[in-house]
VEXDOMAR-67254 format. One line per field, with one value per residue: x, y, z of N, C-alpha, C in turn; residue in one letter; residue number from 1. Coordinates in steps of 0.1 Angstrom, whole numbers, plus 5000, padded with zeros to 4 digits. Example, Ala and Ser with C-alpha at 12.3 -4.5 7.8 and 13.67 -1.06 7.14 Angstrom:
2
n_px <- 5132:5128
n_py <- 4943:4978
n_pz <- 5078:5071
ca_px <- 5123:5137
ca_py <- 4955:4989
ca_pz <- 5078:5071
c_px <- 5132:5129
c_py <- 4967:5000
c_pz <- 5078:5079
residuo <- A:S
num <- 1:2
end
This chain:
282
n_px <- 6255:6252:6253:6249:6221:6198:6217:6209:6191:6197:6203:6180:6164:6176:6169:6139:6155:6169:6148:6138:6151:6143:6117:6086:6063:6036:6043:6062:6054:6040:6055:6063:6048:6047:6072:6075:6051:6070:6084:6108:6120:6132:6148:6146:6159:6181:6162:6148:6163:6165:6162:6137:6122:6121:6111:6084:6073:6071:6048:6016:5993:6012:6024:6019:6026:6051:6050:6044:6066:6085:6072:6073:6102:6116:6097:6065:6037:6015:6025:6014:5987:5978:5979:5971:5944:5960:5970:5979:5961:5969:5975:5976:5999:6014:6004:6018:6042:6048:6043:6060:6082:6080:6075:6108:6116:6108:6122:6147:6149:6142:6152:6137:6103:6073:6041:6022:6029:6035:6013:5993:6011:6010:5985:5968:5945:5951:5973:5982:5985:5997:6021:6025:6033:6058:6071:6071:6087:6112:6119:6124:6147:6143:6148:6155:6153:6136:6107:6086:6067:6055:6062:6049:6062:6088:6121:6147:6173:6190:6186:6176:6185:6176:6162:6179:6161:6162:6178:6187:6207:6228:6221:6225:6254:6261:6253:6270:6294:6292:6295:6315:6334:6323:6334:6354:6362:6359:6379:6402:6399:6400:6425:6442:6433:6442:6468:6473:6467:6488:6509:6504:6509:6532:6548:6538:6556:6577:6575:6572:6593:6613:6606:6611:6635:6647:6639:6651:6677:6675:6671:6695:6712:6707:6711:6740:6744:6737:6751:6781:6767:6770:6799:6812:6803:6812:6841:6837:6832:6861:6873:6868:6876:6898:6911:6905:6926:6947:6942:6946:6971:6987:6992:7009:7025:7050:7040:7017:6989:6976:6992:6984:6962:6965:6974:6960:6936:6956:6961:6929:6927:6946:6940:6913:6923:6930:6927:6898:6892:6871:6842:6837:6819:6795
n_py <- 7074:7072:7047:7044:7047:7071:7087:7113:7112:7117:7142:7152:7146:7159:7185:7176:7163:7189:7204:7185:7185:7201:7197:7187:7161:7167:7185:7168:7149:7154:7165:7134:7131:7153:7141:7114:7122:7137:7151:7133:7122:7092:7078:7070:7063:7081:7097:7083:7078:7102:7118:7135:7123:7099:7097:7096:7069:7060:7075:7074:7084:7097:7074:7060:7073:7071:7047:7050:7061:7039:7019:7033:7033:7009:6984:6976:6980:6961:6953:6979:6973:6951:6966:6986:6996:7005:7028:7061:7073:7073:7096:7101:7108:7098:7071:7061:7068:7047:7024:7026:7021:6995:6983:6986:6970:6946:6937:6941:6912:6898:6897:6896:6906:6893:6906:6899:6889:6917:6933:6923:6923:6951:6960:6966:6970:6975:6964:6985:7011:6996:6999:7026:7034:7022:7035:7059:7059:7050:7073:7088:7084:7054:7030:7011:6994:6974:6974:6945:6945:6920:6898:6904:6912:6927:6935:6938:6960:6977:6988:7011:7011:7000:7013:6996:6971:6968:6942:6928:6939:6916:6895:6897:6904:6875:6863:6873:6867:6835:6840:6849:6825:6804:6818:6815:6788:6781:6793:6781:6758:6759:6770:6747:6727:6743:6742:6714:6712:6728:6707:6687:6697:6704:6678:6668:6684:6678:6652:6651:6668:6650:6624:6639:6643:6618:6608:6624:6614:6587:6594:6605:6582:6570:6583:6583:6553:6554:6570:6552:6530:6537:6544:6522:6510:6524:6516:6490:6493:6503:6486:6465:6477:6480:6454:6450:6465:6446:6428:6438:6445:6423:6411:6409:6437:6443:6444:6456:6467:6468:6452:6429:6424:6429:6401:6381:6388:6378:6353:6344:6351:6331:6308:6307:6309:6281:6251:6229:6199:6175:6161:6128:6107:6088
n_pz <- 6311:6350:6366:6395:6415:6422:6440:6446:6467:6496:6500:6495:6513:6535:6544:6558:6581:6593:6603:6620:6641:6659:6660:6679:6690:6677:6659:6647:6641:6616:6601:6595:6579:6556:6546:6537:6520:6503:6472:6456:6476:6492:6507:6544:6563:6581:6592:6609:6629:6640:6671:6679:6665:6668:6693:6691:6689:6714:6722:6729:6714:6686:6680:6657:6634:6632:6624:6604:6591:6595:6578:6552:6549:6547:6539:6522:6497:6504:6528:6537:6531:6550:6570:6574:6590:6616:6610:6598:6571:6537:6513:6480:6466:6486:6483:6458:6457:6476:6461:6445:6457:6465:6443:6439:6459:6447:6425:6439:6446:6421:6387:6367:6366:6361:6347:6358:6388:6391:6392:6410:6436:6435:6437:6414:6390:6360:6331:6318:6336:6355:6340:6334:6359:6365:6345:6354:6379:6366:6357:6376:6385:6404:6396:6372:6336:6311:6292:6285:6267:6251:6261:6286:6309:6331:6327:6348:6347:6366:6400:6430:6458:6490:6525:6550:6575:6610:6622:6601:6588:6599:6588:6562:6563:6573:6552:6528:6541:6537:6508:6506:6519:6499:6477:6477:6487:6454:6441:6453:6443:6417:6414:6420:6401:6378:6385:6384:6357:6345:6351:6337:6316:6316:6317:6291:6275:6279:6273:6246:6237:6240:6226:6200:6202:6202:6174:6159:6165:6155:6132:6121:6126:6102:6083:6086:6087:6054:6041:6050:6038:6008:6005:6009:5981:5965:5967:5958:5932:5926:5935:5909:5890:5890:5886:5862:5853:5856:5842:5814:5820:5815:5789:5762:5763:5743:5719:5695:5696:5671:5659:5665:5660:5632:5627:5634:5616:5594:5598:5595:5569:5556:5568:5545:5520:5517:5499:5501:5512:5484:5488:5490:5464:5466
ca_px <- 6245:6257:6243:6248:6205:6190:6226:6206:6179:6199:6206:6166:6160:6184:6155:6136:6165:6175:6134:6131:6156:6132:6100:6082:6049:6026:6049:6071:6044:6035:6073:6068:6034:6054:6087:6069:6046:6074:6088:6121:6123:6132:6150:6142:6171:6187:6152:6141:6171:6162:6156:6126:6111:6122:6098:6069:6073:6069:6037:6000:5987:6013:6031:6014:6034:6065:6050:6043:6081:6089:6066:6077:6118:6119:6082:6060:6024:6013:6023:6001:5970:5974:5979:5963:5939:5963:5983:5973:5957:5977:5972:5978:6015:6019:6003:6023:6056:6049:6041:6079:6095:6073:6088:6126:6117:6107:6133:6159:6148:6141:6154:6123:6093:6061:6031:6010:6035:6034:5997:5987:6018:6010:5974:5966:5940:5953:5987:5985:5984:6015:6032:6025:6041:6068:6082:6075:6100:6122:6124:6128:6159:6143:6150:6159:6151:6127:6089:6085:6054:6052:6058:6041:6072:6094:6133:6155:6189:6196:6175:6187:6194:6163:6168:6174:6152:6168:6184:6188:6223:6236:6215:6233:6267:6262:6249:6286:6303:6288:6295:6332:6337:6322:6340:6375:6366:6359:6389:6415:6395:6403:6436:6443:6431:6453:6480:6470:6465:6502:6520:6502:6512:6549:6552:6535:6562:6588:6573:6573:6609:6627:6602:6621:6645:6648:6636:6663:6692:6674:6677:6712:6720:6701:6718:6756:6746:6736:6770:6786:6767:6774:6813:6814:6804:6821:6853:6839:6836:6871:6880:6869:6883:6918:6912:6904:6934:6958:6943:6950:6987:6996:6990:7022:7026:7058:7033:7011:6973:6974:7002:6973:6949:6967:6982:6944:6933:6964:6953:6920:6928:6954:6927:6903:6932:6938:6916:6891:6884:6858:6837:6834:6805:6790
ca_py <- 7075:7066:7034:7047:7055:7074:7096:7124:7112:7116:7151:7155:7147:7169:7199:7176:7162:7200:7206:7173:7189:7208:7193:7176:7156:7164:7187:7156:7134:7165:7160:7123:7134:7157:7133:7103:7129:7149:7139:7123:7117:7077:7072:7077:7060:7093:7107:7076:7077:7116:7118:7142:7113:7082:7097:7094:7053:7059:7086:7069:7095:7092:7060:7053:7083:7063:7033:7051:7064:7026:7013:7039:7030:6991:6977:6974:6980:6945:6959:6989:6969:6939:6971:7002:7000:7010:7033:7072:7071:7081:7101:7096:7108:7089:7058:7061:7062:7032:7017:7025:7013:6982:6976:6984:6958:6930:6939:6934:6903:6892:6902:6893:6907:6892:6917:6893:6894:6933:6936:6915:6932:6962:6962:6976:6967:6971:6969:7003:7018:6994:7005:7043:7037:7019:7043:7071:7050:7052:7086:7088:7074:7046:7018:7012:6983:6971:6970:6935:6940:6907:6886:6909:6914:6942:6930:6947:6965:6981:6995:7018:7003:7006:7010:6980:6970:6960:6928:6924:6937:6909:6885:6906:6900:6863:6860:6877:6857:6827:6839:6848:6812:6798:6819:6810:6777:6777:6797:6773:6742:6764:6767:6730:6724:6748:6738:6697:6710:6730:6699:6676:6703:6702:6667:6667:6689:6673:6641:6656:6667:6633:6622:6646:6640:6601:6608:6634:6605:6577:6599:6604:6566:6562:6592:6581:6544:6554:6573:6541:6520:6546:6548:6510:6510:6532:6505:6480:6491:6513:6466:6461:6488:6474:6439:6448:6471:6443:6419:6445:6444:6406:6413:6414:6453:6450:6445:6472:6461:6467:6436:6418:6428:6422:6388:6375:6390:6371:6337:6341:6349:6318:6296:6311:6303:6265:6241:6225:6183:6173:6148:6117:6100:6071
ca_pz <- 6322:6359:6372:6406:6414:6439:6444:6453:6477:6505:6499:6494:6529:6542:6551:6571:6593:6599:6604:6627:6652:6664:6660:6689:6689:6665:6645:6642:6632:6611:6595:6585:6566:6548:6542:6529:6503:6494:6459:6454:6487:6491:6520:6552:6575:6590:6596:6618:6639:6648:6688:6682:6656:6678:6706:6685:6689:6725:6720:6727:6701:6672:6675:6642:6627:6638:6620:6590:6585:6588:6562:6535:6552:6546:6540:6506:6498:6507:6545:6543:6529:6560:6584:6570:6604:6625:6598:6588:6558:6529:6504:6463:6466:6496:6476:6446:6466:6482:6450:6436:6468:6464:6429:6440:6466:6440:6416:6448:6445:6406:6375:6354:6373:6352:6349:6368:6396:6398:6391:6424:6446:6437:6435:6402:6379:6347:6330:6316:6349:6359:6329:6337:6371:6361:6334:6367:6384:6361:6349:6390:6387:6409:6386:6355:6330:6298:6297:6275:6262:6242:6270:6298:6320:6335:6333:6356:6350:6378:6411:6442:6475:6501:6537:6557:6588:6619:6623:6584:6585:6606:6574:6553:6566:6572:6533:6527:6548:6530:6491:6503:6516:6485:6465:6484:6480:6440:6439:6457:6435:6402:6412:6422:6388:6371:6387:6375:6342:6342:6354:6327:6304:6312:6319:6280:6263:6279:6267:6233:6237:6245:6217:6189:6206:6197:6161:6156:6164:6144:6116:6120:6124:6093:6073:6089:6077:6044:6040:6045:6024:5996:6006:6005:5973:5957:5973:5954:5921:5927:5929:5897:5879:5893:5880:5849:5850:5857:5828:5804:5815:5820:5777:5755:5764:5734:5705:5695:5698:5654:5648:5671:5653:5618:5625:5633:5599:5580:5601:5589:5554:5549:5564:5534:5512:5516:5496:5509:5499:5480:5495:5482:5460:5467
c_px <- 6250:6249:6247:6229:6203:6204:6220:6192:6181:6199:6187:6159:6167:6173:6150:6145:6163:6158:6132:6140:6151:6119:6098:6069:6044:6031:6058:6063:6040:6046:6074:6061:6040:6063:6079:6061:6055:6084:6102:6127:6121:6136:6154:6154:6176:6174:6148:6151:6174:6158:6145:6114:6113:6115:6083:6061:6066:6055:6023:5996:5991:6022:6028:6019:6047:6060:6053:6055:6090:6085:6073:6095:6120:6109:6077:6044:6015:6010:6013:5992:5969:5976:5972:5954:5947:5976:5974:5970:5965:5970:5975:5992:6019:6017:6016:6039:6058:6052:6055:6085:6091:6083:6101:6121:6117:6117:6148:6159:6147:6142:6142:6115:6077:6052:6025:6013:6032:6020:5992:5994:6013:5996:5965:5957:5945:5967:5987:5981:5995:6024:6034:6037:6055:6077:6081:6085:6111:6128:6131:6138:6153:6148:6153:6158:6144:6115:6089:6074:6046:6050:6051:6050:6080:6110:6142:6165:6193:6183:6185:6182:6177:6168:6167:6168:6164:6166:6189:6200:6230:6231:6224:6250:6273:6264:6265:6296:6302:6298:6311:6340:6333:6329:6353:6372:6366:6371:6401:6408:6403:6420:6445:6445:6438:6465:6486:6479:6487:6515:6519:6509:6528:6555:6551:6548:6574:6586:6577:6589:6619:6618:6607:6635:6654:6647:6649:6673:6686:6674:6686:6717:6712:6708:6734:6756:6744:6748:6777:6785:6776:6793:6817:6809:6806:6834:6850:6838:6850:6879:6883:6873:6899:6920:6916:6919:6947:6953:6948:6969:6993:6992:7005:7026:7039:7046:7023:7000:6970:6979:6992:6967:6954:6974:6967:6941:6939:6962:6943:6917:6935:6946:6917:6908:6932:6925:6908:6887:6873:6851:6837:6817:6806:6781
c_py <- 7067:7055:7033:7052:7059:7085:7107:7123:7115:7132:7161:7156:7154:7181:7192:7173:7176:7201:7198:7177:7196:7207:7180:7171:7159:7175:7178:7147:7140:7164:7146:7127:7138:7148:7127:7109:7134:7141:7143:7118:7100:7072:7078:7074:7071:7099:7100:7077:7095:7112:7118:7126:7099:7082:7092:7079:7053:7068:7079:7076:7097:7087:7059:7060:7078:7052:7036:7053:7047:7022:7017:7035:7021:6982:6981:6975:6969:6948:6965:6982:6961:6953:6988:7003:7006:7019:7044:7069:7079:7087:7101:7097:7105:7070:7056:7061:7053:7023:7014:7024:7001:6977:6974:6971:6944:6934:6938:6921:6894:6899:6902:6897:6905:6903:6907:6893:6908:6938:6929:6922:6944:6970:6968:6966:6963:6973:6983:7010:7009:6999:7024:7044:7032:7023:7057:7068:7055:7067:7094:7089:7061:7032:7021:6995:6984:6967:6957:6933:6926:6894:6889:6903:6927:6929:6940:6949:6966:6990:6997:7010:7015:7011:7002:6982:6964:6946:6923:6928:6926:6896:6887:6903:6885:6856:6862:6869:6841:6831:6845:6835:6807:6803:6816:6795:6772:6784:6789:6758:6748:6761:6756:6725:6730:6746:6723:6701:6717:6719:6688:6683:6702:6687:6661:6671:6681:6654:6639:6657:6655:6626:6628:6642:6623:6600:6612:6624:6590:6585:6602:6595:6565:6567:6586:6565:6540:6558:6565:6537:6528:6545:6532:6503:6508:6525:6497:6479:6499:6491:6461:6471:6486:6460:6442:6454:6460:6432:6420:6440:6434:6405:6415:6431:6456:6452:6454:6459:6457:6457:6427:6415:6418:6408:6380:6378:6381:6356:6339:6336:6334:6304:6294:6303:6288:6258:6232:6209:6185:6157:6137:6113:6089:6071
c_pz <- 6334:6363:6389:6407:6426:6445:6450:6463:6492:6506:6500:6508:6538:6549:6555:6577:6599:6605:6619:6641:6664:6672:6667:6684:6678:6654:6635:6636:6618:6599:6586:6574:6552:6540:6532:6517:6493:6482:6456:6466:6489:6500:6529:6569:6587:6595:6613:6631:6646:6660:6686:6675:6663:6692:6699:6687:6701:6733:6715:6713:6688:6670:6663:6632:6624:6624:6609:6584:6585:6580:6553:6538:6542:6542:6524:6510:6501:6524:6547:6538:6542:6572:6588:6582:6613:6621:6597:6575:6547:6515:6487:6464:6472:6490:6463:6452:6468:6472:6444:6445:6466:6453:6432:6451:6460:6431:6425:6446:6434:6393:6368:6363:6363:6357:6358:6383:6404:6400:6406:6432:6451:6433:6425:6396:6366:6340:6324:6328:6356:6353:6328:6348:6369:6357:6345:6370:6374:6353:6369:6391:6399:6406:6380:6348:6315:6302:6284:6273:6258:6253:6284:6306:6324:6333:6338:6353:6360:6388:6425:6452:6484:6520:6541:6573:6592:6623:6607:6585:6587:6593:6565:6553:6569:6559:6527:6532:6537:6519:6497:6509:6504:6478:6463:6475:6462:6438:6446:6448:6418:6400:6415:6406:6378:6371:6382:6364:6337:6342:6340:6315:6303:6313:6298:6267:6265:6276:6251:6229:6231:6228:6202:6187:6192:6181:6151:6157:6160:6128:6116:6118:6113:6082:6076:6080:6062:6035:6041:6039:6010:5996:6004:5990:5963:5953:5966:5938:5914:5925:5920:5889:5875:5886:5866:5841:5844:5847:5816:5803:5817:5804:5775:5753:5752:5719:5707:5695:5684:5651:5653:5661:5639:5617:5629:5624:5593:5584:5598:5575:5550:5553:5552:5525:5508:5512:5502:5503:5498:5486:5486:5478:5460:5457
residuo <- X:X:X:X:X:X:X:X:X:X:X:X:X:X:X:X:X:X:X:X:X:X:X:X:X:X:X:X:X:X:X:X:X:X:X:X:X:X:X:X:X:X:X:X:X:X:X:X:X:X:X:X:X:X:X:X:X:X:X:X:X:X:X:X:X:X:X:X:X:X:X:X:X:X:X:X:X:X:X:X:X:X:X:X:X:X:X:X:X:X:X:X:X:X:X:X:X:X:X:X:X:X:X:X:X:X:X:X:X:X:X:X:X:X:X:X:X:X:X:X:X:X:X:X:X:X:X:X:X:X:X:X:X:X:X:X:X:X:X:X:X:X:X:X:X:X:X:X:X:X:X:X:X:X:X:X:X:X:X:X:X:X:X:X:X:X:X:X:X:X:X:X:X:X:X:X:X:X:X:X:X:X:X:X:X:X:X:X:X:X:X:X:X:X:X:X:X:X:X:X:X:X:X:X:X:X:X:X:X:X:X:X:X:X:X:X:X:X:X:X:X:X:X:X:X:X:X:X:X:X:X:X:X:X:X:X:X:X:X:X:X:X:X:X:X:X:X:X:X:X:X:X:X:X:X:X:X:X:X:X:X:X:X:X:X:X:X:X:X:X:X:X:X:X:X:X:X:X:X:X:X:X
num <- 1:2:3:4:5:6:7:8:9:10:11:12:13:14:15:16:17:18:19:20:21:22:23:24:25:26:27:28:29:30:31:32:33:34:35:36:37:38:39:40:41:42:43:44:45:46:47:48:49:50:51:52:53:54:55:56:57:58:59:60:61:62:63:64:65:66:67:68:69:70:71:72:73:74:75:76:77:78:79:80:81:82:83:84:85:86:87:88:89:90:91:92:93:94:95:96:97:98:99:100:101:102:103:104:105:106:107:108:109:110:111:112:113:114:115:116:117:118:119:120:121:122:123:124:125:126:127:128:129:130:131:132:133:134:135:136:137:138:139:140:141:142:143:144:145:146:147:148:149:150:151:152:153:154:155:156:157:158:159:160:161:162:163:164:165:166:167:168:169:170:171:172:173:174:175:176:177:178:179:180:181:182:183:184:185:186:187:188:189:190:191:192:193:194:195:196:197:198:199:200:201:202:203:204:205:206:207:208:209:210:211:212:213:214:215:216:217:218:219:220:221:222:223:224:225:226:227:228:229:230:231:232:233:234:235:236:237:238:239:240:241:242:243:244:245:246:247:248:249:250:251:252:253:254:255:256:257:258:259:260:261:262:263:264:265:266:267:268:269:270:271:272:273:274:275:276:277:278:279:280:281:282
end
């Protein structure tokens, strides 16, 4: 479903424009009557800037014809009650128009529209009879939103574009002007700040870096000096292996290790052999 609304209101008013080329005085005033009852008709911009209908402003007899194609333009039911004296009196489908331009007007303005809100605006008695108009509206394509029964509110999606009164463009373009400075400036603050955070970030890895770095060549000097210890060693018991070597051979290398051996046996034995005195008694 497009969330473009109101696409075809312009197209709706097409037959009177061609109509209003025509029509002087009191068939032109004849013309709003028509406009403002006829249904789906919502905006009225191209009508008011007709020649035949921009005399009517300047016509003792139906300036007020004039008035009334501004009210239903740009204006809200709130207007026609403080001005209905000097306003044609409208008729039920003249009322009930008003009523759903009223709404797009507060819904321009606030997402949440409380029932107590709309009920006072828009002069109604009872919310079943706001909630009737409301779901008109929106089968209109006027609006679109949720009726929140529970909390007695209307919340807004989306609502079509009214016409603007003169001088409000130049509001309009000031308001713009505004929210695309603001939004420059949050956008050269963002990127200030992005740019901070990039420099912290590379100043970080390359902290990190040199920090591996450093780790990486104390564990080398710790692996290269453990390889020495180990290699020194090895050198020192490669020392004693040699010592012992050369005790062995400062030994009678002609006799066999056995005549060793057996010539300590036969001194033992001929000690065994030899009598031993007897002590004396006292």
């Amino acid at each position: 479903m497009s969330i473009e609304l109101g696409t075809s209101f312009a197209a709706k008013l097409e037959p009177f424009l061609l109509m209003a080329k025509s029509a002087k005085g009191a068939a032109a005033a004849k013309l709003v009557q028509d406009a403002t009852a006829a249904s789906g008709v919502f905006v009225f911009a191209e009508l008011l800037d007709q020649p035949n209908i921009k005399e009517l402003a300047t016509s003792e007899q139906h300036a007020q014809y004039y008035s009334l194609l501004q009210l239903f333009s740009y204006k809200t039911y709130q207007d026609y009650l403080q001005h209905k004296d000097v306003l044609p009196s409208l008729n039920q489908a003249q009322i009930t128009k008003l009523k759903h331009l009223s709404l797009v007007s507060l819904a321009m303005e606030r997402r949440i529209l409380p029932y107590s809100t709309l009920l006072q605006a828009l002069d109604m008695a009872t919310i079943r009879e706001l909630e009737d108009l409301i779901i008109d509206a929106v089968y209109m394509d006027v609006i679109r939103g949720k009726l929140d029964q529970k909390e007695q509110q209307f919340e807004v999606e989306y609502t079509m574009g009214r016409d603007l009164e003169p001088g409000k463009v130049e509001g309009i373009l000031a308001a713009l002007q505004d929210w695309a400075s603001t939004t420059a400036s949050v956008l050269a603050t963002l990127d200030n700040k992005l740019a901070s955070l990039s420099s912290r970030t590379a100043a970080k890895q390359a902290e990190d870096e040199e920090y591996d770095k450093t780790v990486q060549n104390i564990l080398k000097e710790v692996s290269e000096k453990q390889k020495e210890n180990k290699a020194a060693g090895k050198k020192v018991l490669g020392m004693g292996s040699m010592q012992e070597k050369m005790a062995m051979d400062s030994m009678d290398v002609d006799e066999p290790v056995e005549n060793i051996k057996g010539k300590n046996r036969k001194a033992t034995a001929e000690m065994s052999a030899k009598p031993q005195r007897k002590r004396n008694r006292f």
